[in-house]
Residue frames relative to the residue before (quaternion, step in Angstrom):
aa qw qx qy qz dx dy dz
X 1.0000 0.0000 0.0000 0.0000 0.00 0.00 0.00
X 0.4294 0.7834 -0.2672 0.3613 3.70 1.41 -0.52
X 0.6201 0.5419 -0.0746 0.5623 2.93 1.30 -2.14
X 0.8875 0.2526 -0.2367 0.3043 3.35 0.14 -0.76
X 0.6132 0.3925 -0.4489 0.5180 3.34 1.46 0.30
X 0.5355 0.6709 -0.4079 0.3111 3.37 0.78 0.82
X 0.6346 0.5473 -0.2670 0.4759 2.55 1.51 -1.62
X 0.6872 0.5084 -0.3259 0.4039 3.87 0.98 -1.80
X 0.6886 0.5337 -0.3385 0.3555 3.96 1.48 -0.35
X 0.4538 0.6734 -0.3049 0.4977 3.51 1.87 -0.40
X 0.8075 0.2788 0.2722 0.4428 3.16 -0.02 -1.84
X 0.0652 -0.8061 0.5869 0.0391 3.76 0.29 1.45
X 0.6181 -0.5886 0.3426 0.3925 3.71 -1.21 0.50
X 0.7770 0.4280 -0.1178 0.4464 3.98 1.29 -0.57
X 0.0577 0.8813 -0.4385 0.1665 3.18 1.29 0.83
X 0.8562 0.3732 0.0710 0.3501 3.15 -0.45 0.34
X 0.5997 0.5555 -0.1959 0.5416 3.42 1.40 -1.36
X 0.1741 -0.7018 0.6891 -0.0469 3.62 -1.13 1.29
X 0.1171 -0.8171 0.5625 0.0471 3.30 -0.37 1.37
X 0.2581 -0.7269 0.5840 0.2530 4.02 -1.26 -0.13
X 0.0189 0.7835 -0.6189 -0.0518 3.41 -0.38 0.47
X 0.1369 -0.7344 0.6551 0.1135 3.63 -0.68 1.31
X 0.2655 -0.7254 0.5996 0.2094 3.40 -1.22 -0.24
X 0.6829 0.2005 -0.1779 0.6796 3.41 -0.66 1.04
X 0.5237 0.7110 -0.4689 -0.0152 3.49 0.10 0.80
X 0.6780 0.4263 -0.1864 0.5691 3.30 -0.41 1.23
X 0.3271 0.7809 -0.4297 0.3140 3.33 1.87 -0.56
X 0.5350 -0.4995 0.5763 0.3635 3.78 -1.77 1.11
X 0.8603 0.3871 -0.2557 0.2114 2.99 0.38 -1.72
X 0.4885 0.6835 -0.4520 0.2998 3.63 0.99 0.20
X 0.8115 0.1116 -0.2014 0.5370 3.26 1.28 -0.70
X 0.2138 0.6593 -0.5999 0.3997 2.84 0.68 1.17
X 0.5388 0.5779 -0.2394 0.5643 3.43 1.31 -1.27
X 0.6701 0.6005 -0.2496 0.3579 3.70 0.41 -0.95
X 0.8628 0.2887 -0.1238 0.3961 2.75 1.12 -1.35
X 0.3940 0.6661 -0.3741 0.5110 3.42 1.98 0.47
X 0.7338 0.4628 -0.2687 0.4185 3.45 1.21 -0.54
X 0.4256 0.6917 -0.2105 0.5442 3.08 2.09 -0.58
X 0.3993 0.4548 -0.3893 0.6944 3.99 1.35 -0.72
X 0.8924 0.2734 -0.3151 0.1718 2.36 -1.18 -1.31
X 0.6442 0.5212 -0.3874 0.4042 3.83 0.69 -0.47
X 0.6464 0.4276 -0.3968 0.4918 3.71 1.63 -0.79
X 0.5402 0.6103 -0.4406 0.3762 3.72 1.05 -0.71
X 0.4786 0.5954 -0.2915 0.5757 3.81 1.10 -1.13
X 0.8273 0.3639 -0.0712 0.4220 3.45 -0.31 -0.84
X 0.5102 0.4899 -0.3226 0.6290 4.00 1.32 -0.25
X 0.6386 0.6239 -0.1680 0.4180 3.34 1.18 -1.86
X 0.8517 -0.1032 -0.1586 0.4886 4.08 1.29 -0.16
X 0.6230 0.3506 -0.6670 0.2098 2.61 0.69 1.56
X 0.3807 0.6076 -0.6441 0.2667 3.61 0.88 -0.01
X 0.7504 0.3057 -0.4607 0.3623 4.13 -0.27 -1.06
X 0.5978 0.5875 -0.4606 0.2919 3.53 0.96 -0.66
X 0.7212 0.2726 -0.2706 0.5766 3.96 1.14 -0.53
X 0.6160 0.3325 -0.5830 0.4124 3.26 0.40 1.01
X 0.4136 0.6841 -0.3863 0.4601 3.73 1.10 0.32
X 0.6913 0.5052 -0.0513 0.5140 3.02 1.00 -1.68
X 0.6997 0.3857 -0.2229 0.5585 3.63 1.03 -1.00
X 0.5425 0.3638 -0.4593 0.6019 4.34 0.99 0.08
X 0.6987 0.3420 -0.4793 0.4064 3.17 -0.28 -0.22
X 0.5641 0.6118 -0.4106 0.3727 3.86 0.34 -0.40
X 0.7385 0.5516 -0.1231 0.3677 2.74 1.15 -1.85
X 0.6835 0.5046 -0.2398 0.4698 3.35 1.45 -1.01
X 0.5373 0.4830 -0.3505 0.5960 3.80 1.16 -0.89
X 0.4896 0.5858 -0.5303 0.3686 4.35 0.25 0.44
X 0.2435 -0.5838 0.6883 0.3552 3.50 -0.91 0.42
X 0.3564 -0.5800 0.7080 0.1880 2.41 -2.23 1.04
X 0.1306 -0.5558 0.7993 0.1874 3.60 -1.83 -0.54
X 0.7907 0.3856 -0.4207 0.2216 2.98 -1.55 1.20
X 0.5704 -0.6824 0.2433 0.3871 3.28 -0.61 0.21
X 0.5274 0.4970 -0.4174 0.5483 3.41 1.58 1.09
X 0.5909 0.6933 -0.1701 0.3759 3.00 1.28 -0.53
X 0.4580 0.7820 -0.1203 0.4053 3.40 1.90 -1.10
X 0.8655 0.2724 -0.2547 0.3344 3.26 0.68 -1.02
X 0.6507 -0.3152 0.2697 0.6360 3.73 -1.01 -0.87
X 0.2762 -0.6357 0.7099 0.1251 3.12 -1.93 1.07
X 0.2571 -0.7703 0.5832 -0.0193 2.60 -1.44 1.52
X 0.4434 -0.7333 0.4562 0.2399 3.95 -0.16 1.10
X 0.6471 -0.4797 0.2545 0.5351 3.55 0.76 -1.23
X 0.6150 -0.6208 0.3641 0.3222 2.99 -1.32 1.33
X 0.7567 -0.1162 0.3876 0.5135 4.02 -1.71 -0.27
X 0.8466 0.2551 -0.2642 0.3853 3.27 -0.67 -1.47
X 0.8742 0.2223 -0.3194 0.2906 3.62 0.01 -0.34
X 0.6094 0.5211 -0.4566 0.3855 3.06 1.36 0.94
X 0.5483 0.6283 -0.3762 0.4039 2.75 1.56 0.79
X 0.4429 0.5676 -0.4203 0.5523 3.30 1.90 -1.09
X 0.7469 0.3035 -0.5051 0.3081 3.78 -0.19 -1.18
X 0.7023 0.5637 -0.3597 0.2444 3.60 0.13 -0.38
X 0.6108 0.5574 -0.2700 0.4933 3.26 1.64 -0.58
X 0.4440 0.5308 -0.4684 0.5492 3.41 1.68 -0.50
X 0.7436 0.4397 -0.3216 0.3876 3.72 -0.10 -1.64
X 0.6920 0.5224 -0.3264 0.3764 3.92 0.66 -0.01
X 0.5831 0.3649 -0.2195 0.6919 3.35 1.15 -1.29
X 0.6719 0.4761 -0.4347 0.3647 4.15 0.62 0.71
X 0.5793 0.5196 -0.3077 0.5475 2.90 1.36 -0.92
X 0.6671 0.6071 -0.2538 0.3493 3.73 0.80 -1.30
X 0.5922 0.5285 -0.1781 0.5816 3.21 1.48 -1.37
X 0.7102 0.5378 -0.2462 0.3818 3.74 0.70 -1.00
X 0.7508 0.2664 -0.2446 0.5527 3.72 1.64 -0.36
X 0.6716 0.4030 -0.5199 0.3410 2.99 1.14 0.87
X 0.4871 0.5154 -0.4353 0.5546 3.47 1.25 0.40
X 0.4785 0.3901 -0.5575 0.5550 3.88 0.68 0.42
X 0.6791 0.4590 -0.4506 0.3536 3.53 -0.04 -1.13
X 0.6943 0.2948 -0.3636 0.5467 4.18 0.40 -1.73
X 0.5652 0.4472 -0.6119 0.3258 4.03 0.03 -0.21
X 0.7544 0.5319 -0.2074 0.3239 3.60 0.35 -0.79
X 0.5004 0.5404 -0.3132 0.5995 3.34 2.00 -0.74
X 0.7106 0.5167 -0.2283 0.4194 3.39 0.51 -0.67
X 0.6400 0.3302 -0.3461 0.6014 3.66 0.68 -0.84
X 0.5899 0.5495 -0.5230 0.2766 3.81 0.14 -0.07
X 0.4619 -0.7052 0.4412 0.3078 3.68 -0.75 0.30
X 0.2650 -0.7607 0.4972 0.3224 3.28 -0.65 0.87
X 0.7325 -0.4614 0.4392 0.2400 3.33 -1.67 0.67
X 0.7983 0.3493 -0.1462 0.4684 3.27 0.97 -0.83
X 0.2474 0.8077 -0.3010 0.4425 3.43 2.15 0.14
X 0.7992 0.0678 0.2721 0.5316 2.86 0.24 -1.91
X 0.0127 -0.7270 0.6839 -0.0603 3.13 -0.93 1.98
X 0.3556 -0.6608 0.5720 0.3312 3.03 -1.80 -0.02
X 0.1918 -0.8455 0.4835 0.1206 3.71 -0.66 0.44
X 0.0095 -0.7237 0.6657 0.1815 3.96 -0.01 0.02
X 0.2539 -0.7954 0.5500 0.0188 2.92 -1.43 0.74
């Protein structure tokens, strides 16, 4: 009996062994998170290009020959105001679009406190 409390007092069973312990692993709600930031980066992105192709699509429309006797005069693409709304859309997208890269990217980073190492 000597021997063996010596040996189990020498020579622990887990020498050596480097465990990981994540937390949350596999959690819904992590990428669930993911995928809220994922919106928001396509919303951002919907957000310049829809006014951009309708911008793109008046002007087309306006460089068309008309025929008729509406048709005759000067063509106007689009007044001040709505070439300002579309642009204010395509800004507060673009604007909106680098800050949902930035939290998408905070997020996909591991946290430090996530992921320990433990010897045992």
């Amino acid at each position: 009996m000597n021997t063996e409390r010596a040996n189990s007092k020498m020579e622990p069973p887990n020498v050596g062994r480097v465990i990981f312990i994540r937390k949350n692993w596999g959690d819904k709600k992590e990428e669930m998170k993911l995928n809220k930031y994922v919106g928001y980066i396509v919303v951002s992105v919907a957000a310049i290009l829809i006014p951009l192709i309708g911008l793109l699509y008046g002007f087309w429309d306006a460089n068309q020959p008309k025929t008729g006797p509406v048709g005759n005069g000067v063509q106007i693409a689009f007044t001040p105001v709505q070439l300002l709304v579309n642009i204010g859309v395509i800004l507060t997208g673009a604007l909106n679009l680098i800050v949902a890269i930035k939290t998408y990217l905070e997020q996909k980073k591991p946290n430090e406190n996530e992921n320990k190492c433990v010897d045992e």
